[in-house]
N, CA, C and O atoms as a Tripos MOL2 file, in Angstrom:
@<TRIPOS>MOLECULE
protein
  268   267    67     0     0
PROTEIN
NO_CHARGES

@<TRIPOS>ATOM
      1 N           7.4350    5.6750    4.6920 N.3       1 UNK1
      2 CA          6.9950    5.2130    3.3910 C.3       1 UNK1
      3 C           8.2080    5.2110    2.4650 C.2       1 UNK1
      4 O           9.0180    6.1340    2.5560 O.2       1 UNK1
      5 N           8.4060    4.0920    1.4540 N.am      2 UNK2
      6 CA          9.2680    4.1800    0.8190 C.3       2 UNK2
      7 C           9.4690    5.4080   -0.4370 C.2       2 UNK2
      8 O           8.8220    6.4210   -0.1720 O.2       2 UNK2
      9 N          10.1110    5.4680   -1.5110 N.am      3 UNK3
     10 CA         10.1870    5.7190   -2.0220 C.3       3 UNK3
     11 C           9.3240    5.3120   -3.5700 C.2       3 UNK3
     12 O           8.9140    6.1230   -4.4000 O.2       3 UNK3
     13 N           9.2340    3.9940   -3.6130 N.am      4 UNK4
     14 CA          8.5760    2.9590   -4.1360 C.3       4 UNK4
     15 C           6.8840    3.5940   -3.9770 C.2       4 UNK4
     16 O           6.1000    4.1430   -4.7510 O.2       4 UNK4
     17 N           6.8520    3.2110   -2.6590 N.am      5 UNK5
     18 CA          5.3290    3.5320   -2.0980 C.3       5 UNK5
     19 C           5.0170    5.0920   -2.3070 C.2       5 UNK5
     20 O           3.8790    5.2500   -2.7480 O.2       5 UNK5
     21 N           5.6060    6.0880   -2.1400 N.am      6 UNK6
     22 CA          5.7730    7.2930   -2.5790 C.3       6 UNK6
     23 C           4.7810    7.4630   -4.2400 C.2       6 UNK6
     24 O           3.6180    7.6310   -4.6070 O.2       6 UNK6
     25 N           5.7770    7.3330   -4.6650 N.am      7 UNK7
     26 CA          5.3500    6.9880   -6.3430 C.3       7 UNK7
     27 C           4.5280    6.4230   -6.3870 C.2       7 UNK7
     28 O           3.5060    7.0840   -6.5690 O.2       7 UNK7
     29 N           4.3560    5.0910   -6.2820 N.am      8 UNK8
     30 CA          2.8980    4.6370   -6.6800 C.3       8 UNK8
     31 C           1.5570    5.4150   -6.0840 C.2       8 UNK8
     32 O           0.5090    5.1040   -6.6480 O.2       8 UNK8
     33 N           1.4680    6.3270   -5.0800 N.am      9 UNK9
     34 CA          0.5750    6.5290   -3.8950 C.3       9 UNK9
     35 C          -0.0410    8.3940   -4.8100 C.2       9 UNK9
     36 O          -1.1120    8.9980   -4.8650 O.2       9 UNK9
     37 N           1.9040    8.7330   -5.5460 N.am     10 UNK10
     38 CA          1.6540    9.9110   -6.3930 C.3      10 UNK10
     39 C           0.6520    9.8050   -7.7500 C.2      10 UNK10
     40 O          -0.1410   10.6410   -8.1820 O.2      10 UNK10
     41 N           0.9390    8.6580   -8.1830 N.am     11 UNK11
     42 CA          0.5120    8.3590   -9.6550 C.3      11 UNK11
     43 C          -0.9980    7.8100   -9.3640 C.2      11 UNK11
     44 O          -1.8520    8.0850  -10.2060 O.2      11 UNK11
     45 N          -1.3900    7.0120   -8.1630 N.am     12 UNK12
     46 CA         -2.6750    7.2460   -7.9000 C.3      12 UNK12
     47 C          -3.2840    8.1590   -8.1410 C.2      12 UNK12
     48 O          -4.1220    8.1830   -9.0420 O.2      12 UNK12
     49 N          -3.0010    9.1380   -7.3810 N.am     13 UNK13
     50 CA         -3.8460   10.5320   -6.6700 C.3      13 UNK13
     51 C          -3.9380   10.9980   -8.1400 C.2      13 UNK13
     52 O          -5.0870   11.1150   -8.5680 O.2      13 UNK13
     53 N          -2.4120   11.4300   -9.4200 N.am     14 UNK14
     54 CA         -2.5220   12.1840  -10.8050 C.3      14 UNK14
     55 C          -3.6320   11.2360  -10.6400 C.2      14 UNK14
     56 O          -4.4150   11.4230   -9.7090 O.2      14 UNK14
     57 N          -3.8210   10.0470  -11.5890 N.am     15 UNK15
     58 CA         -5.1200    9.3920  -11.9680 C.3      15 UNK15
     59 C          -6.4460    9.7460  -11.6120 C.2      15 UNK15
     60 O          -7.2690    9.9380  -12.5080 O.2      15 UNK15
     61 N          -6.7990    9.8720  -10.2650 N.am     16 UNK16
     62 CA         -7.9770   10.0140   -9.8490 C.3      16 UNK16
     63 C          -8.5120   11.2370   -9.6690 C.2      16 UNK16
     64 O          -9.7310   11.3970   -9.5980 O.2      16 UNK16
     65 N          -7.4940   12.3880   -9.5640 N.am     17 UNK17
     66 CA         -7.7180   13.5560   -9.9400 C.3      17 UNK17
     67 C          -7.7090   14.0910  -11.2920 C.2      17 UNK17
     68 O          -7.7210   15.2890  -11.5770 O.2      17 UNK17
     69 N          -7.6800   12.8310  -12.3360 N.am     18 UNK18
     70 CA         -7.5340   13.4100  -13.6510 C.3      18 UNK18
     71 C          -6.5540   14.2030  -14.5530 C.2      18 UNK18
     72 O          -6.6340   14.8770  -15.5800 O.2      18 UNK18
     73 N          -5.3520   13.7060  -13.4740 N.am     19 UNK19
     74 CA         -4.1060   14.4200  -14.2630 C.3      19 UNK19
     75 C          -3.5610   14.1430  -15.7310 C.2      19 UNK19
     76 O          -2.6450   14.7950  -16.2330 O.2      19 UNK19
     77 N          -4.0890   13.3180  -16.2310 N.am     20 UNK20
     78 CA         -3.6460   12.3920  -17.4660 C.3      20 UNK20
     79 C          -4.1690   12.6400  -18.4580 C.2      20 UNK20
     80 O          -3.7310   12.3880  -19.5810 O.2      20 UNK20
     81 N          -5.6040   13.3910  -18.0740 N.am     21 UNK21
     82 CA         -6.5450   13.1520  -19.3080 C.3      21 UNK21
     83 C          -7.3160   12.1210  -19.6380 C.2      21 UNK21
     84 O          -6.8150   11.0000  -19.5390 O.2      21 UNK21
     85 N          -8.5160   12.2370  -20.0390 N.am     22 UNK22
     86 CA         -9.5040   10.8240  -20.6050 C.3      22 UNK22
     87 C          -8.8690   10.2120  -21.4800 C.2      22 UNK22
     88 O          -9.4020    9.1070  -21.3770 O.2      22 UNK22
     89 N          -7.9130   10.0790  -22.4890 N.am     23 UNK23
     90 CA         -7.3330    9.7730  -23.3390 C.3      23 UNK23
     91 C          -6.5450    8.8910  -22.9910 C.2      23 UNK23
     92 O          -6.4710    7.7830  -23.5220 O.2      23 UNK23
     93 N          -5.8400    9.3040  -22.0200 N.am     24 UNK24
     94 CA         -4.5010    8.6350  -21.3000 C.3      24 UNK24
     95 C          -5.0090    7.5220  -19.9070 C.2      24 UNK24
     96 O          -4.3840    6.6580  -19.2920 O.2      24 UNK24
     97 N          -6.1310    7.9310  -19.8210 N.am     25 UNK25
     98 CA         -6.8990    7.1650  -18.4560 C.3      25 UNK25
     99 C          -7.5900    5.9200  -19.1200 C.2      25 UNK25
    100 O          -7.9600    4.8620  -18.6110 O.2      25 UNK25
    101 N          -7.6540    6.4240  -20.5600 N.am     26 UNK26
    102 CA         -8.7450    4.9300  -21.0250 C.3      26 UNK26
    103 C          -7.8060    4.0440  -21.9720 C.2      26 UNK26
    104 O          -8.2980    3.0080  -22.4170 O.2      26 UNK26
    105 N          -6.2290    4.4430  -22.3780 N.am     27 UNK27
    106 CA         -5.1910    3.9770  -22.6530 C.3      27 UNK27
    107 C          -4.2080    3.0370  -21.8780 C.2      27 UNK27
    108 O          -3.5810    2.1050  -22.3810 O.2      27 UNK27
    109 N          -4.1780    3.4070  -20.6710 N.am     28 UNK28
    110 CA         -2.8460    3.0680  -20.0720 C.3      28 UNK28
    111 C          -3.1360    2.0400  -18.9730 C.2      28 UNK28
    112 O          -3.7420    2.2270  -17.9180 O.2      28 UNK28
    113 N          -2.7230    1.2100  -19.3170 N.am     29 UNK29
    114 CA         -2.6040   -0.1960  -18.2360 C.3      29 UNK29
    115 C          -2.5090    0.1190  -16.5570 C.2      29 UNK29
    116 O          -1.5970    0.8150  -16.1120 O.2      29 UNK29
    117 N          -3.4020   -0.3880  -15.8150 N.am     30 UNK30
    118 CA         -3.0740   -0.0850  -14.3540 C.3      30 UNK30
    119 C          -3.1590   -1.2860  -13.7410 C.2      30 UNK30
    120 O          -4.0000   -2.1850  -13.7870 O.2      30 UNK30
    121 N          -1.8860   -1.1080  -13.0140 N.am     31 UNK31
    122 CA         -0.8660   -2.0580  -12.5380 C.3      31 UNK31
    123 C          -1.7360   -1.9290  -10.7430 C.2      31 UNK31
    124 O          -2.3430   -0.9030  -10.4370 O.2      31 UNK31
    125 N          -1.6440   -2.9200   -9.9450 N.am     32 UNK32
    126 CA         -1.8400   -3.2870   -8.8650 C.3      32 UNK32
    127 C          -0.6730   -3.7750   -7.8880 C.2      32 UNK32
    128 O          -0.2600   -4.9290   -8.0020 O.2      32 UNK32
    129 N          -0.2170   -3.0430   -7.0730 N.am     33 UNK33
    130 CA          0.9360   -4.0080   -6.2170 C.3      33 UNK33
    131 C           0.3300   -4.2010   -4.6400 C.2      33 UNK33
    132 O          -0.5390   -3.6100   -3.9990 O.2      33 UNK33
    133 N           0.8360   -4.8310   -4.4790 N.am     34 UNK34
    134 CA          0.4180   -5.8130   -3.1750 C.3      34 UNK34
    135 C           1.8780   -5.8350   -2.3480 C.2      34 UNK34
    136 O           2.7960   -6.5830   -2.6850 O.2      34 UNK34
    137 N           1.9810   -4.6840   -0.9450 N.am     35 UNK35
    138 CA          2.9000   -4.7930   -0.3240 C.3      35 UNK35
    139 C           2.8810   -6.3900    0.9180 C.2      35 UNK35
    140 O           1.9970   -6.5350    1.7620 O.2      35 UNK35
    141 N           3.5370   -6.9500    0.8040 N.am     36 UNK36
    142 CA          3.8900   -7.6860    1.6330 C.3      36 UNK36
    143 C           5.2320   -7.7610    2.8970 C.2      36 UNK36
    144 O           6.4390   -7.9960    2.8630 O.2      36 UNK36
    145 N           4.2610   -7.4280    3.9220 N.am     37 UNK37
    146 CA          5.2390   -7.3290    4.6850 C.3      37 UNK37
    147 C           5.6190   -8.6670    5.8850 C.2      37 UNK37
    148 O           4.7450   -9.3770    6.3840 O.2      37 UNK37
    149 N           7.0880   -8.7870    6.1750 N.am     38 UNK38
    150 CA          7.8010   -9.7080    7.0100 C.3      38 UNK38
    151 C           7.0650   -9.2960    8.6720 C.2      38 UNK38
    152 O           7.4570   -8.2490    9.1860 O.2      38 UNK38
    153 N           6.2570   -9.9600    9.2630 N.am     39 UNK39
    154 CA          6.1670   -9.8320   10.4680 C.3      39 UNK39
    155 C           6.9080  -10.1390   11.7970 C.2      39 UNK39
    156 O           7.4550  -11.2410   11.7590 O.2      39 UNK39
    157 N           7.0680   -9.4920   12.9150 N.am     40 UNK40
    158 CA          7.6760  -10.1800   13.8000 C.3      40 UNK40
    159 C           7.4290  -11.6240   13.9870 C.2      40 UNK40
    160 O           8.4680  -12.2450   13.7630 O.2      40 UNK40
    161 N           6.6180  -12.2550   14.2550 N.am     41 UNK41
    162 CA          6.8180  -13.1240   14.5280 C.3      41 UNK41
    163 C           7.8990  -14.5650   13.5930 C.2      41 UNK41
    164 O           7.8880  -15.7780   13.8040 O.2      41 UNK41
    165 N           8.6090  -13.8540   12.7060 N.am     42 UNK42
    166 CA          9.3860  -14.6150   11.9050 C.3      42 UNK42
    167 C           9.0860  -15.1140   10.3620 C.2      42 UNK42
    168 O           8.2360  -16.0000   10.2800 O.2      42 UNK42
    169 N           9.5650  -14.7430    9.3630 N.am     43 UNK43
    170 CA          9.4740  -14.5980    7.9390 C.3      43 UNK43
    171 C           8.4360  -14.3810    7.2000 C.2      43 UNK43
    172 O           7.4730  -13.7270    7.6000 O.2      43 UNK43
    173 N           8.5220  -14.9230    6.0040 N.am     44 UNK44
    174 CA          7.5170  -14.0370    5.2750 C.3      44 UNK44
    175 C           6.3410  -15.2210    4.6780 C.2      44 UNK44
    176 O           6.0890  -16.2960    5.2230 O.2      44 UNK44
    177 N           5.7940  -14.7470    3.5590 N.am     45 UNK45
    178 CA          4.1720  -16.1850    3.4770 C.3      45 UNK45
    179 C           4.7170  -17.1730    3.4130 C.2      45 UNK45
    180 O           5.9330  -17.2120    3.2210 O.2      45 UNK45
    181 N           4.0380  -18.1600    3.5440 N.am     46 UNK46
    182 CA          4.3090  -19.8040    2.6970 C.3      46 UNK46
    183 C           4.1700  -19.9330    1.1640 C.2      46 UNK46
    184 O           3.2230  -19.3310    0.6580 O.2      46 UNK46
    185 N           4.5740  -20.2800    0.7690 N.am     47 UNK47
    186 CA          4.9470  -20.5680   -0.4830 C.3      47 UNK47
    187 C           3.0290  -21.1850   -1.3420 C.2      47 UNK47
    188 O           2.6270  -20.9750   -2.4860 O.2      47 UNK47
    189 N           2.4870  -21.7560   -0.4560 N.am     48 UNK48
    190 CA          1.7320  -22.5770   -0.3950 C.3      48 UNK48
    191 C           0.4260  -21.7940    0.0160 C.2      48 UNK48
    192 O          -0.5700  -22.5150    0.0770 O.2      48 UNK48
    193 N           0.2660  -20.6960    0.2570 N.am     49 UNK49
    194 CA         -0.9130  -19.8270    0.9290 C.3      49 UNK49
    195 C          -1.7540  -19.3130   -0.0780 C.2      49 UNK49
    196 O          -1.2570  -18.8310   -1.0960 O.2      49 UNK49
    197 N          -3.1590  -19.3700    0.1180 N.am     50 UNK50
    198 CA         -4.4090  -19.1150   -0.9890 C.3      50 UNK50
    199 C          -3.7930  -18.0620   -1.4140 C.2      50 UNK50
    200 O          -2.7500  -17.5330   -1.0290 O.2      50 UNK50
    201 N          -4.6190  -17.7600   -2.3530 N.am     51 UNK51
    202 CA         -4.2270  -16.1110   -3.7040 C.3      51 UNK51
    203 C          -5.1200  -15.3170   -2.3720 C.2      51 UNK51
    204 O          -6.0320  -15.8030   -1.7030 O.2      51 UNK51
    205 N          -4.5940  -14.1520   -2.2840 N.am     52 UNK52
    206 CA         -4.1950  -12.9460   -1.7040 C.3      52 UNK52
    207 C          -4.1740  -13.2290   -0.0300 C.2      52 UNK52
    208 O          -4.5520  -12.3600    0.7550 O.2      52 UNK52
    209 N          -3.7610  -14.3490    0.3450 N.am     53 UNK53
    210 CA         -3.8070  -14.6760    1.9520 C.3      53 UNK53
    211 C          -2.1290  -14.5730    1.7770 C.2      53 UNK53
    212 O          -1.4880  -14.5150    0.7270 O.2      53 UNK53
    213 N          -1.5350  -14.5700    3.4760 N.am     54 UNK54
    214 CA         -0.2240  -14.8190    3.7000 C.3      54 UNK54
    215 C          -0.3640  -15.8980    4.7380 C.2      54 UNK54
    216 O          -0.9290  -15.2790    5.6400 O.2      54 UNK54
    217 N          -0.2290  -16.8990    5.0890 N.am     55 UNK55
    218 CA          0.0850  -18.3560    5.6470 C.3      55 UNK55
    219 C           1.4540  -17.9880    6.5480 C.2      55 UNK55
    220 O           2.4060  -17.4030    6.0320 O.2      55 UNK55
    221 N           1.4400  -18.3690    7.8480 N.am     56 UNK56
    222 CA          3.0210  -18.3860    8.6320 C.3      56 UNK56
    223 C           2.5050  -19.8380    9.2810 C.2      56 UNK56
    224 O           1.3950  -20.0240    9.7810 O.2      56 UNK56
    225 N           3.4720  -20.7250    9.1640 N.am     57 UNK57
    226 CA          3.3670  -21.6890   10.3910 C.3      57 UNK57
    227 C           3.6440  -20.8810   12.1930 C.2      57 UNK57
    228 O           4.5870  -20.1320   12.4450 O.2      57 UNK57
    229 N           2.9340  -21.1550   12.8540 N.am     58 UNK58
    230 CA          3.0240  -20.9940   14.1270 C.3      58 UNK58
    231 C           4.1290  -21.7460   14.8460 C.2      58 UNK58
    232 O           3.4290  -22.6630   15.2740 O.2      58 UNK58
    233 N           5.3080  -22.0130   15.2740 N.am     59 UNK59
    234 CA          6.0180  -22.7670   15.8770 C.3      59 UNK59
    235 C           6.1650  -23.3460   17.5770 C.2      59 UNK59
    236 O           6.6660  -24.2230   18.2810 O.2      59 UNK59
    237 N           5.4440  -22.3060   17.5880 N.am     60 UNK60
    238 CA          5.1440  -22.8390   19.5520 C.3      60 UNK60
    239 C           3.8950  -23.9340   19.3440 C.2      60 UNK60
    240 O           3.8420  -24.9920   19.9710 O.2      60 UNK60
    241 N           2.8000  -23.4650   18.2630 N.am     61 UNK61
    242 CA          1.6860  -24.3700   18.2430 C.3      61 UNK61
    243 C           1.8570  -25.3210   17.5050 C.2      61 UNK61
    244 O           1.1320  -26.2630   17.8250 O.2      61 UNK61
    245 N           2.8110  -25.6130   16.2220 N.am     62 UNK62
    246 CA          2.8970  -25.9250   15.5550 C.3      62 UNK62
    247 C           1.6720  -25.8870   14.3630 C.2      62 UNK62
    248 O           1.4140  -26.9150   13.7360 O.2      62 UNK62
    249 N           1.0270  -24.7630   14.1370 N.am     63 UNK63
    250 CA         -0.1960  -24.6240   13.8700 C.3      63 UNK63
    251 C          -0.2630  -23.4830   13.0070 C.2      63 UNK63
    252 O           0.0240  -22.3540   13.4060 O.2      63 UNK63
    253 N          -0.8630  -23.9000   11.1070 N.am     64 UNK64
    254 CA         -0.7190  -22.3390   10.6870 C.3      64 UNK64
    255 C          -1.5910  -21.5890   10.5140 C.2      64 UNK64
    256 O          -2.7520  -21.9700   10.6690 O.2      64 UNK64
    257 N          -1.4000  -20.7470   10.2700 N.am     65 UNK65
    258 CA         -2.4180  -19.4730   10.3060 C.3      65 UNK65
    259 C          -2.1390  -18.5490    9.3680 C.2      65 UNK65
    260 O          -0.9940  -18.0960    9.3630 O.2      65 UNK65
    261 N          -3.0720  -18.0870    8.4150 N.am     66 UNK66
    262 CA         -3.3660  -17.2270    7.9100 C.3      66 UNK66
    263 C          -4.0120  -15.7240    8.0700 C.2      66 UNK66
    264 O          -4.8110  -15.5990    8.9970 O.2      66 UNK66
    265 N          -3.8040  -14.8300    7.4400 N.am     67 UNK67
    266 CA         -4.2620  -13.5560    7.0940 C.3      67 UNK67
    267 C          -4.2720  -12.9790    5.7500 C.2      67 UNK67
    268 O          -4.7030  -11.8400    5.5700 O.2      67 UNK67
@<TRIPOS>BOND
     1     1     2 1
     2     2     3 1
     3     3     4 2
     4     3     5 am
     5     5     6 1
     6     6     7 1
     7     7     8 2
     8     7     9 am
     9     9    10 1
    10    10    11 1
    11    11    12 2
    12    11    13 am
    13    13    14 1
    14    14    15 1
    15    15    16 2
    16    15    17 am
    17    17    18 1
    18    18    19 1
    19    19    20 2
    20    19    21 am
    21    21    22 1
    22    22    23 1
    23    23    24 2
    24    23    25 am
    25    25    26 1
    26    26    27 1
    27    27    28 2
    28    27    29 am
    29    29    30 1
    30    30    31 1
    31    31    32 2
    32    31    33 am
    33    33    34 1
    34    34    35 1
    35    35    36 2
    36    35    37 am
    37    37    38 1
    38    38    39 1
    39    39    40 2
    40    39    41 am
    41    41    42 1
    42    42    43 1
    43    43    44 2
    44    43    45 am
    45    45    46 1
    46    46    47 1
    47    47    48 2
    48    47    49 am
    49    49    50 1
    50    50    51 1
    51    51    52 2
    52    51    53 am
    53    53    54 1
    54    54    55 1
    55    55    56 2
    56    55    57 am
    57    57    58 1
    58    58    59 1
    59    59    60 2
    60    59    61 am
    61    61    62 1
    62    62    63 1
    63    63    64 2
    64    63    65 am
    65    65    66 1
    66    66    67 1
    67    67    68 2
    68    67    69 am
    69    69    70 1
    70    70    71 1
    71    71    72 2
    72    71    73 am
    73    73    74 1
    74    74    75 1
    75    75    76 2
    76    75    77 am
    77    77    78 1
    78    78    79 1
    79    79    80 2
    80    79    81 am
    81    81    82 1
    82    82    83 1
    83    83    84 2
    84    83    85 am
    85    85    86 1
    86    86    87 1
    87    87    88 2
    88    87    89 am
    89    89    90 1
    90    90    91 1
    91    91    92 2
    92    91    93 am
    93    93    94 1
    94    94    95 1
    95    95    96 2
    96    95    97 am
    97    97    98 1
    98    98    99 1
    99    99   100 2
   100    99   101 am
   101   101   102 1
   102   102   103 1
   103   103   104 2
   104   103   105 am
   105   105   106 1
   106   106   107 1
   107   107   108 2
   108   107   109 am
   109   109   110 1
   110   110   111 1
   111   111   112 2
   112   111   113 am
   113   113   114 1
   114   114   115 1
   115   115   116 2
   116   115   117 am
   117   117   118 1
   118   118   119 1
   119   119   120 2
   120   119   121 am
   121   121   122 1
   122   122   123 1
   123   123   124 2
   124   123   125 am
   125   125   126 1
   126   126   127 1
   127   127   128 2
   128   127   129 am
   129   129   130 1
   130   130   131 1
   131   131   132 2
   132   131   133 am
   133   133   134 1
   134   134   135 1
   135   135   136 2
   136   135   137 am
   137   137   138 1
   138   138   139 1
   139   139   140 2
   140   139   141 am
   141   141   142 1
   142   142   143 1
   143   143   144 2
   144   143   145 am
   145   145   146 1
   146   146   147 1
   147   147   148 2
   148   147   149 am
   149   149   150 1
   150   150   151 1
   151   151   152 2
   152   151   153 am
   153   153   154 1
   154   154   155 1
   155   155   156 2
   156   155   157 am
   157   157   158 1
   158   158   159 1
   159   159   160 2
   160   159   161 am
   161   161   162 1
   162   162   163 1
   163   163   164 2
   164   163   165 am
   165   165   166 1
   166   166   167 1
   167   167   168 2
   168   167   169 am
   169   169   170 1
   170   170   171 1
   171   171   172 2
   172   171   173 am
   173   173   174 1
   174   174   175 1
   175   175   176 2
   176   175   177 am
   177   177   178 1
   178   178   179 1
   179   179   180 2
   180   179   181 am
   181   181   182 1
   182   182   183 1
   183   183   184 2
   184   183   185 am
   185   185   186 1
   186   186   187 1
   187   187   188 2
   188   187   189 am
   189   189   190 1
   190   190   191 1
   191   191   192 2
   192   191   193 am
   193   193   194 1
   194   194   195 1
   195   195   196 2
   196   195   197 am
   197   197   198 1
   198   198   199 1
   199   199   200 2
   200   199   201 am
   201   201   202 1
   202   202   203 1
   203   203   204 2
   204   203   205 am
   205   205   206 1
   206   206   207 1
   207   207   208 2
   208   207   209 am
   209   209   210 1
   210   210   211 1
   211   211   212 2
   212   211   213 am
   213   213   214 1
   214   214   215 1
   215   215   216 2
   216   215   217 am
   217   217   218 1
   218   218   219 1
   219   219   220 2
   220   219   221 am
   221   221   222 1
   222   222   223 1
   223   223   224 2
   224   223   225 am
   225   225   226 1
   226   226   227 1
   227   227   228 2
   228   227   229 am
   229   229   230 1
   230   230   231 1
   231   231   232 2
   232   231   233 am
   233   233   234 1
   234   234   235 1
   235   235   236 2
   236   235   237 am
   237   237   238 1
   238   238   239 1
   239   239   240 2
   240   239   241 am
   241   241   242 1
   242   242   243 1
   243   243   244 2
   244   243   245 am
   245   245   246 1
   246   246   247 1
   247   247   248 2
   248   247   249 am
   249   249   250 1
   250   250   251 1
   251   251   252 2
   252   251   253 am
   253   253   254 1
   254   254   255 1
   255   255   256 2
   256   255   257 am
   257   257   258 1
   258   258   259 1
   259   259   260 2
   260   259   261 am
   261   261   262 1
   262   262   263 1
   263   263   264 2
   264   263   265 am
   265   265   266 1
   266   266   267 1
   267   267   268 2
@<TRIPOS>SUBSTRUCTURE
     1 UNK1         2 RESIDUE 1 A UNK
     2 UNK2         6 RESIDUE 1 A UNK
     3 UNK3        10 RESIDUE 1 A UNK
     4 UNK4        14 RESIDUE 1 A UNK
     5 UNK5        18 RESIDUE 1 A UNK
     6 UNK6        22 RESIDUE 1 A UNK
     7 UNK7        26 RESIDUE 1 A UNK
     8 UNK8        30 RESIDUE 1 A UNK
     9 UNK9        34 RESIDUE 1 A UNK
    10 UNK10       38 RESIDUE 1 A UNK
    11 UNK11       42 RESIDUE 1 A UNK
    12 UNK12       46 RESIDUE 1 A UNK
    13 UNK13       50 RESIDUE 1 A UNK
    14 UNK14       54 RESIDUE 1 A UNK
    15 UNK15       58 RESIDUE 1 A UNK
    16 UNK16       62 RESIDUE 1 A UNK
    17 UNK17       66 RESIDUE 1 A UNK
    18 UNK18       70 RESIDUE 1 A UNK
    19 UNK19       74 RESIDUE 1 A UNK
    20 UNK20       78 RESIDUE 1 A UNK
    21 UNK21       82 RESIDUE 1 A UNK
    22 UNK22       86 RESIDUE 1 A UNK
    23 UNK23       90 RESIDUE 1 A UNK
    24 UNK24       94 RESIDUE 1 A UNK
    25 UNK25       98 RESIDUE 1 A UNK
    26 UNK26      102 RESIDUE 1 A UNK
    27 UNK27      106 RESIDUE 1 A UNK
    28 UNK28      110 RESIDUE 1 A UNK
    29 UNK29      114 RESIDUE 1 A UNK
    30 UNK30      118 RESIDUE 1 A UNK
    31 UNK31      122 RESIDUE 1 A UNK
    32 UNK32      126 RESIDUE 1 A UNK
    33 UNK33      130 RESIDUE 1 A UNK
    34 UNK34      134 RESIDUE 1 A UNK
    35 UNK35      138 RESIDUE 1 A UNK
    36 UNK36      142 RESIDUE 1 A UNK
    37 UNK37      146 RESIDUE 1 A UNK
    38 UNK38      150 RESIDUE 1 A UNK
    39 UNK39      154 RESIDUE 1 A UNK
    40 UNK40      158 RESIDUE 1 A UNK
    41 UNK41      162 RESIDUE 1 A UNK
    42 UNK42      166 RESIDUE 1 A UNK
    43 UNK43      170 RESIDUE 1 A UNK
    44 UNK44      174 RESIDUE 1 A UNK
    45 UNK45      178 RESIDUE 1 A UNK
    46 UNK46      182 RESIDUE 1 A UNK
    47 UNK47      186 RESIDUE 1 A UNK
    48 UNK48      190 RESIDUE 1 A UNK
    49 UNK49      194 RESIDUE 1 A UNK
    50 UNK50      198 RESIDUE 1 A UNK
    51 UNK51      202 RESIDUE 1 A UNK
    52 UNK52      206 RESIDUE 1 A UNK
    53 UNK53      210 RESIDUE 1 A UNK
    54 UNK54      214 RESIDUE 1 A UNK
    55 UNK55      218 RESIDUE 1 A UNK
    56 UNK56      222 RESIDUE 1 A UNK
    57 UNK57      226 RESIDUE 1 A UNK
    58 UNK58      230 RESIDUE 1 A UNK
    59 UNK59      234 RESIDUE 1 A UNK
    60 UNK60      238 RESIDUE 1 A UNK
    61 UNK61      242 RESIDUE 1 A UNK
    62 UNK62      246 RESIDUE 1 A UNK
    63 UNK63      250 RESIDUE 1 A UNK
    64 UNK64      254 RESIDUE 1 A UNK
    65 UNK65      258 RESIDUE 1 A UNK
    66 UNK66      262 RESIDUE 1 A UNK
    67 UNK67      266 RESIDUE 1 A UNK
């Protein structure tokens, strides 16, 4: 896990365990990140892929596919 992922995964857990306070929980903006990762089979989404899908063209099939 990164370091990145670390932190965000810490500042969860304060939140949901109530580390902040009601004050600070009904104040403070919560941010969402979306790891995207490069798969083997060769690079990363299409540029062009629905909102929260990742798109790879297939190159043996010539055929794309989503997840």
């Amino acid at each position: 896990m990164t370091r990145g992922a670390r932190f965000m995964a810490a500042l969860v857990a304060a939140f949901a365990a109530g580390g902040f306070g009601d004050s600070a929980r009904a104040s403070m903006p919560v941010a969402v990140l979306q790891v995207v990762s490069v798969h083997a089979h060769g690079g990363g989404c299409r540029k062009s892929s629905p909102a929260g899908q990742c798109c790879h063209m297939e190159k043996k099939t010539g055929h794309v596919h989503c997840h």
